[in-house]
N, C-alpha and C positions, 0 to 999 in steps of 0.2 A: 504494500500500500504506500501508497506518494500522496507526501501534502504539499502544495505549492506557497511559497511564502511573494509576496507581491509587496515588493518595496517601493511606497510612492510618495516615498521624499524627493527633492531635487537632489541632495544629497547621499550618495550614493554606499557610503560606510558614516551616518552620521547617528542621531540618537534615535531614530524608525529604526532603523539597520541594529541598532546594539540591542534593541527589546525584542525585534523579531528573533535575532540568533537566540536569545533565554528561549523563548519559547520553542525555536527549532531542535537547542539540542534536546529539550525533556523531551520532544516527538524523538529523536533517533533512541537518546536512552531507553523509550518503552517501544523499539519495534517497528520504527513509521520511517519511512526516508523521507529523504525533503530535497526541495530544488530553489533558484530561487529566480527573483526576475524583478529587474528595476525599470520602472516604466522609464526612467530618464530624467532629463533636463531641458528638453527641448521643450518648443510651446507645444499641447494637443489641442486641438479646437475643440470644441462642444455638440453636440450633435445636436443636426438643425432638424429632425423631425421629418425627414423623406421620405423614409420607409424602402428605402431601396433593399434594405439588410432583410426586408420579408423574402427577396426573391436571392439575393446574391448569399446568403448564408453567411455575412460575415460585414462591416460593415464598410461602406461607399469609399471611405476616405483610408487610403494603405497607407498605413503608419503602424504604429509598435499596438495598438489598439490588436489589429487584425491576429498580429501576431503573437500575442495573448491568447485572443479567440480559436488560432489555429491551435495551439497544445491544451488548453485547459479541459478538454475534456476526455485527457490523459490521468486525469487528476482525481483523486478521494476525493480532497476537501485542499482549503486556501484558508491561507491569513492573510489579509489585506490592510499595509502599514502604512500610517499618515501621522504628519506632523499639523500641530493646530496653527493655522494662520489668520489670525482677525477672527477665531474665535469658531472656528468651520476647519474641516477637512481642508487640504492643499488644493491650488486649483487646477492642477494634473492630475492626482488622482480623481477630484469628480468627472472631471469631461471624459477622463478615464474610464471612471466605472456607468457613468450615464450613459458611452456608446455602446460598450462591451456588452453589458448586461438589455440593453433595449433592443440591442442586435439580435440577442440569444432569447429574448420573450418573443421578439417581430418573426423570428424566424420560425421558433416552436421546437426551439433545440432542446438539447437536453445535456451540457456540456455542467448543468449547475443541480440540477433536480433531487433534492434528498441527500447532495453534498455538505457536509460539515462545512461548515465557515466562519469565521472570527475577525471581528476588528480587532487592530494594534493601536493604539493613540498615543504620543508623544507628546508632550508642552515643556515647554520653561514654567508654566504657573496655572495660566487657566482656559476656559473653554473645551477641557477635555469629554465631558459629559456628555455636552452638545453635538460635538463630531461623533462621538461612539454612537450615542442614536441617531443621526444622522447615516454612517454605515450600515449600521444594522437593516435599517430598512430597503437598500437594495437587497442583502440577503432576503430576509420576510416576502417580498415579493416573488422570488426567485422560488421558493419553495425550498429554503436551503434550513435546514435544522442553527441555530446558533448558539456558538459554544462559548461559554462563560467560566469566568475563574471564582475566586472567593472576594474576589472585588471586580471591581468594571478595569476593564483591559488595556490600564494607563498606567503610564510613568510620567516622571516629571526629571528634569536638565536642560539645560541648555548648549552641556557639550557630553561627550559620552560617555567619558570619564563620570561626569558628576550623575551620570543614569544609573551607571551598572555602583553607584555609592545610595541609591531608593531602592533598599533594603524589601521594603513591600515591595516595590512594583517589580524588582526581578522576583519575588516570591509568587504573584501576580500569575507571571510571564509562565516560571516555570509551569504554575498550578493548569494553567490553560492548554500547558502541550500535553502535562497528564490526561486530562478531561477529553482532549481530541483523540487522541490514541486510544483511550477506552471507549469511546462514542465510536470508533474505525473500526476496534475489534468486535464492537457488539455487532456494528451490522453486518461485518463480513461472516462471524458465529450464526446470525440470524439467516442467511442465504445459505450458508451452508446446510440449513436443519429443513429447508426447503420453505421457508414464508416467504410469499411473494412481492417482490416494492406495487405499492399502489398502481393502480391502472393510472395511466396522466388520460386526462379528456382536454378534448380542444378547449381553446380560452374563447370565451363571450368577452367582447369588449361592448358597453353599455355606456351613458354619458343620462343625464338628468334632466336632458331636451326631449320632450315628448310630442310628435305632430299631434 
């Protein structure tokens, strides 16, 4: 079993990077391999709403988006690491995860479906809460199970060094790779005893405008 950790700071080994390894190696320590994948530095645009990714399976604009979309559904489950900026998610990980994931609903994939998943949140100080439920909810839509530690899945520093010295939050970190490795091994226990994953049914899309 493979977790994908999805680092989406612009920072590439910075304090995202130092919480997600806590939580990577308790995934190897209990059994799980891990891989990882930094969306970058560069600008992503935002998805304008086309719907082209219904027909093309992936979406309009080839950039590091696509290329996420091409392997994830190589994947158990993902961690998905963001730094708080103004008090929100980074804004390469949104435009990030608003195409990826709109791509993979527009299309009817199933690249996320009954996958484990986890936000990573990093700060100097505040707005951690806000970003984590903010995450979560592209999970929740996805139909992705979401895995939690014995606190919300935050650290605090400003540089790395002073991360991996938040004693809780690498406690945190680790506790969350525990819970994912157990959450991995039940369902693959559970396939194995022969219960079958839920049927998926087509999506109704509805709106509150009624002729």
């Amino acid at each position: 079993m493979k977790v994908l950790l999805v680092n989406g700071s612009p920072h590439k080994e910075g304090c995202t990077y130092t919480a997600l390894c806590e939580a990577g190696e308790a995934l190897n320590q209990n059994g799980i391999d891990t891989d990882w994948f930094w969306i970058g530095n560069k600008p992503i645009g935002g998805c304008i709403g086309c719907r082209k990714c219904a027909e093309k399976k992936q979406c309009i604009f080839s950039d590091v988006v696509n290329e996420f979309l091409d392997l994830a559904g190589d994947y158990d489950g993902f961690l998905f690491g963001t730094p708080v900026h103004w008090g929100a998610a980074a804004g390469g990980i949104t435009s990030f995860l608003d195409r990826a994931f709109y791509a993979d609903l527009q299309s009817g994939g199933d690249r996320f479906r009954l996958k484990p998943a986890a936000a990573v949140i990093s700060a100097r100080r505040a707005g951690t809460t806000a970003t984590w439920d903010q995450i979560n909810k592209y999970f929740a839509l996805l139909q992705m199970p979401i895995m939690t530690s014995r606190y919300w899945n935050i650290v605090h520093g400003a540089r790395p060094e002073e991360v991996k010295k938040d004693r809780e939050g690498m406690q945190t970190m680790r506790i969350l790779g525990k819970n994912m490795a157990y959450f991995l091994k039940c369902k693959e226990a559970a396939v194995k005893m022969g219960i079958p994953m839920p049927e998926p049914e087509k999506a109704e899309f509805t709106n509150f405008i009624r002729d």
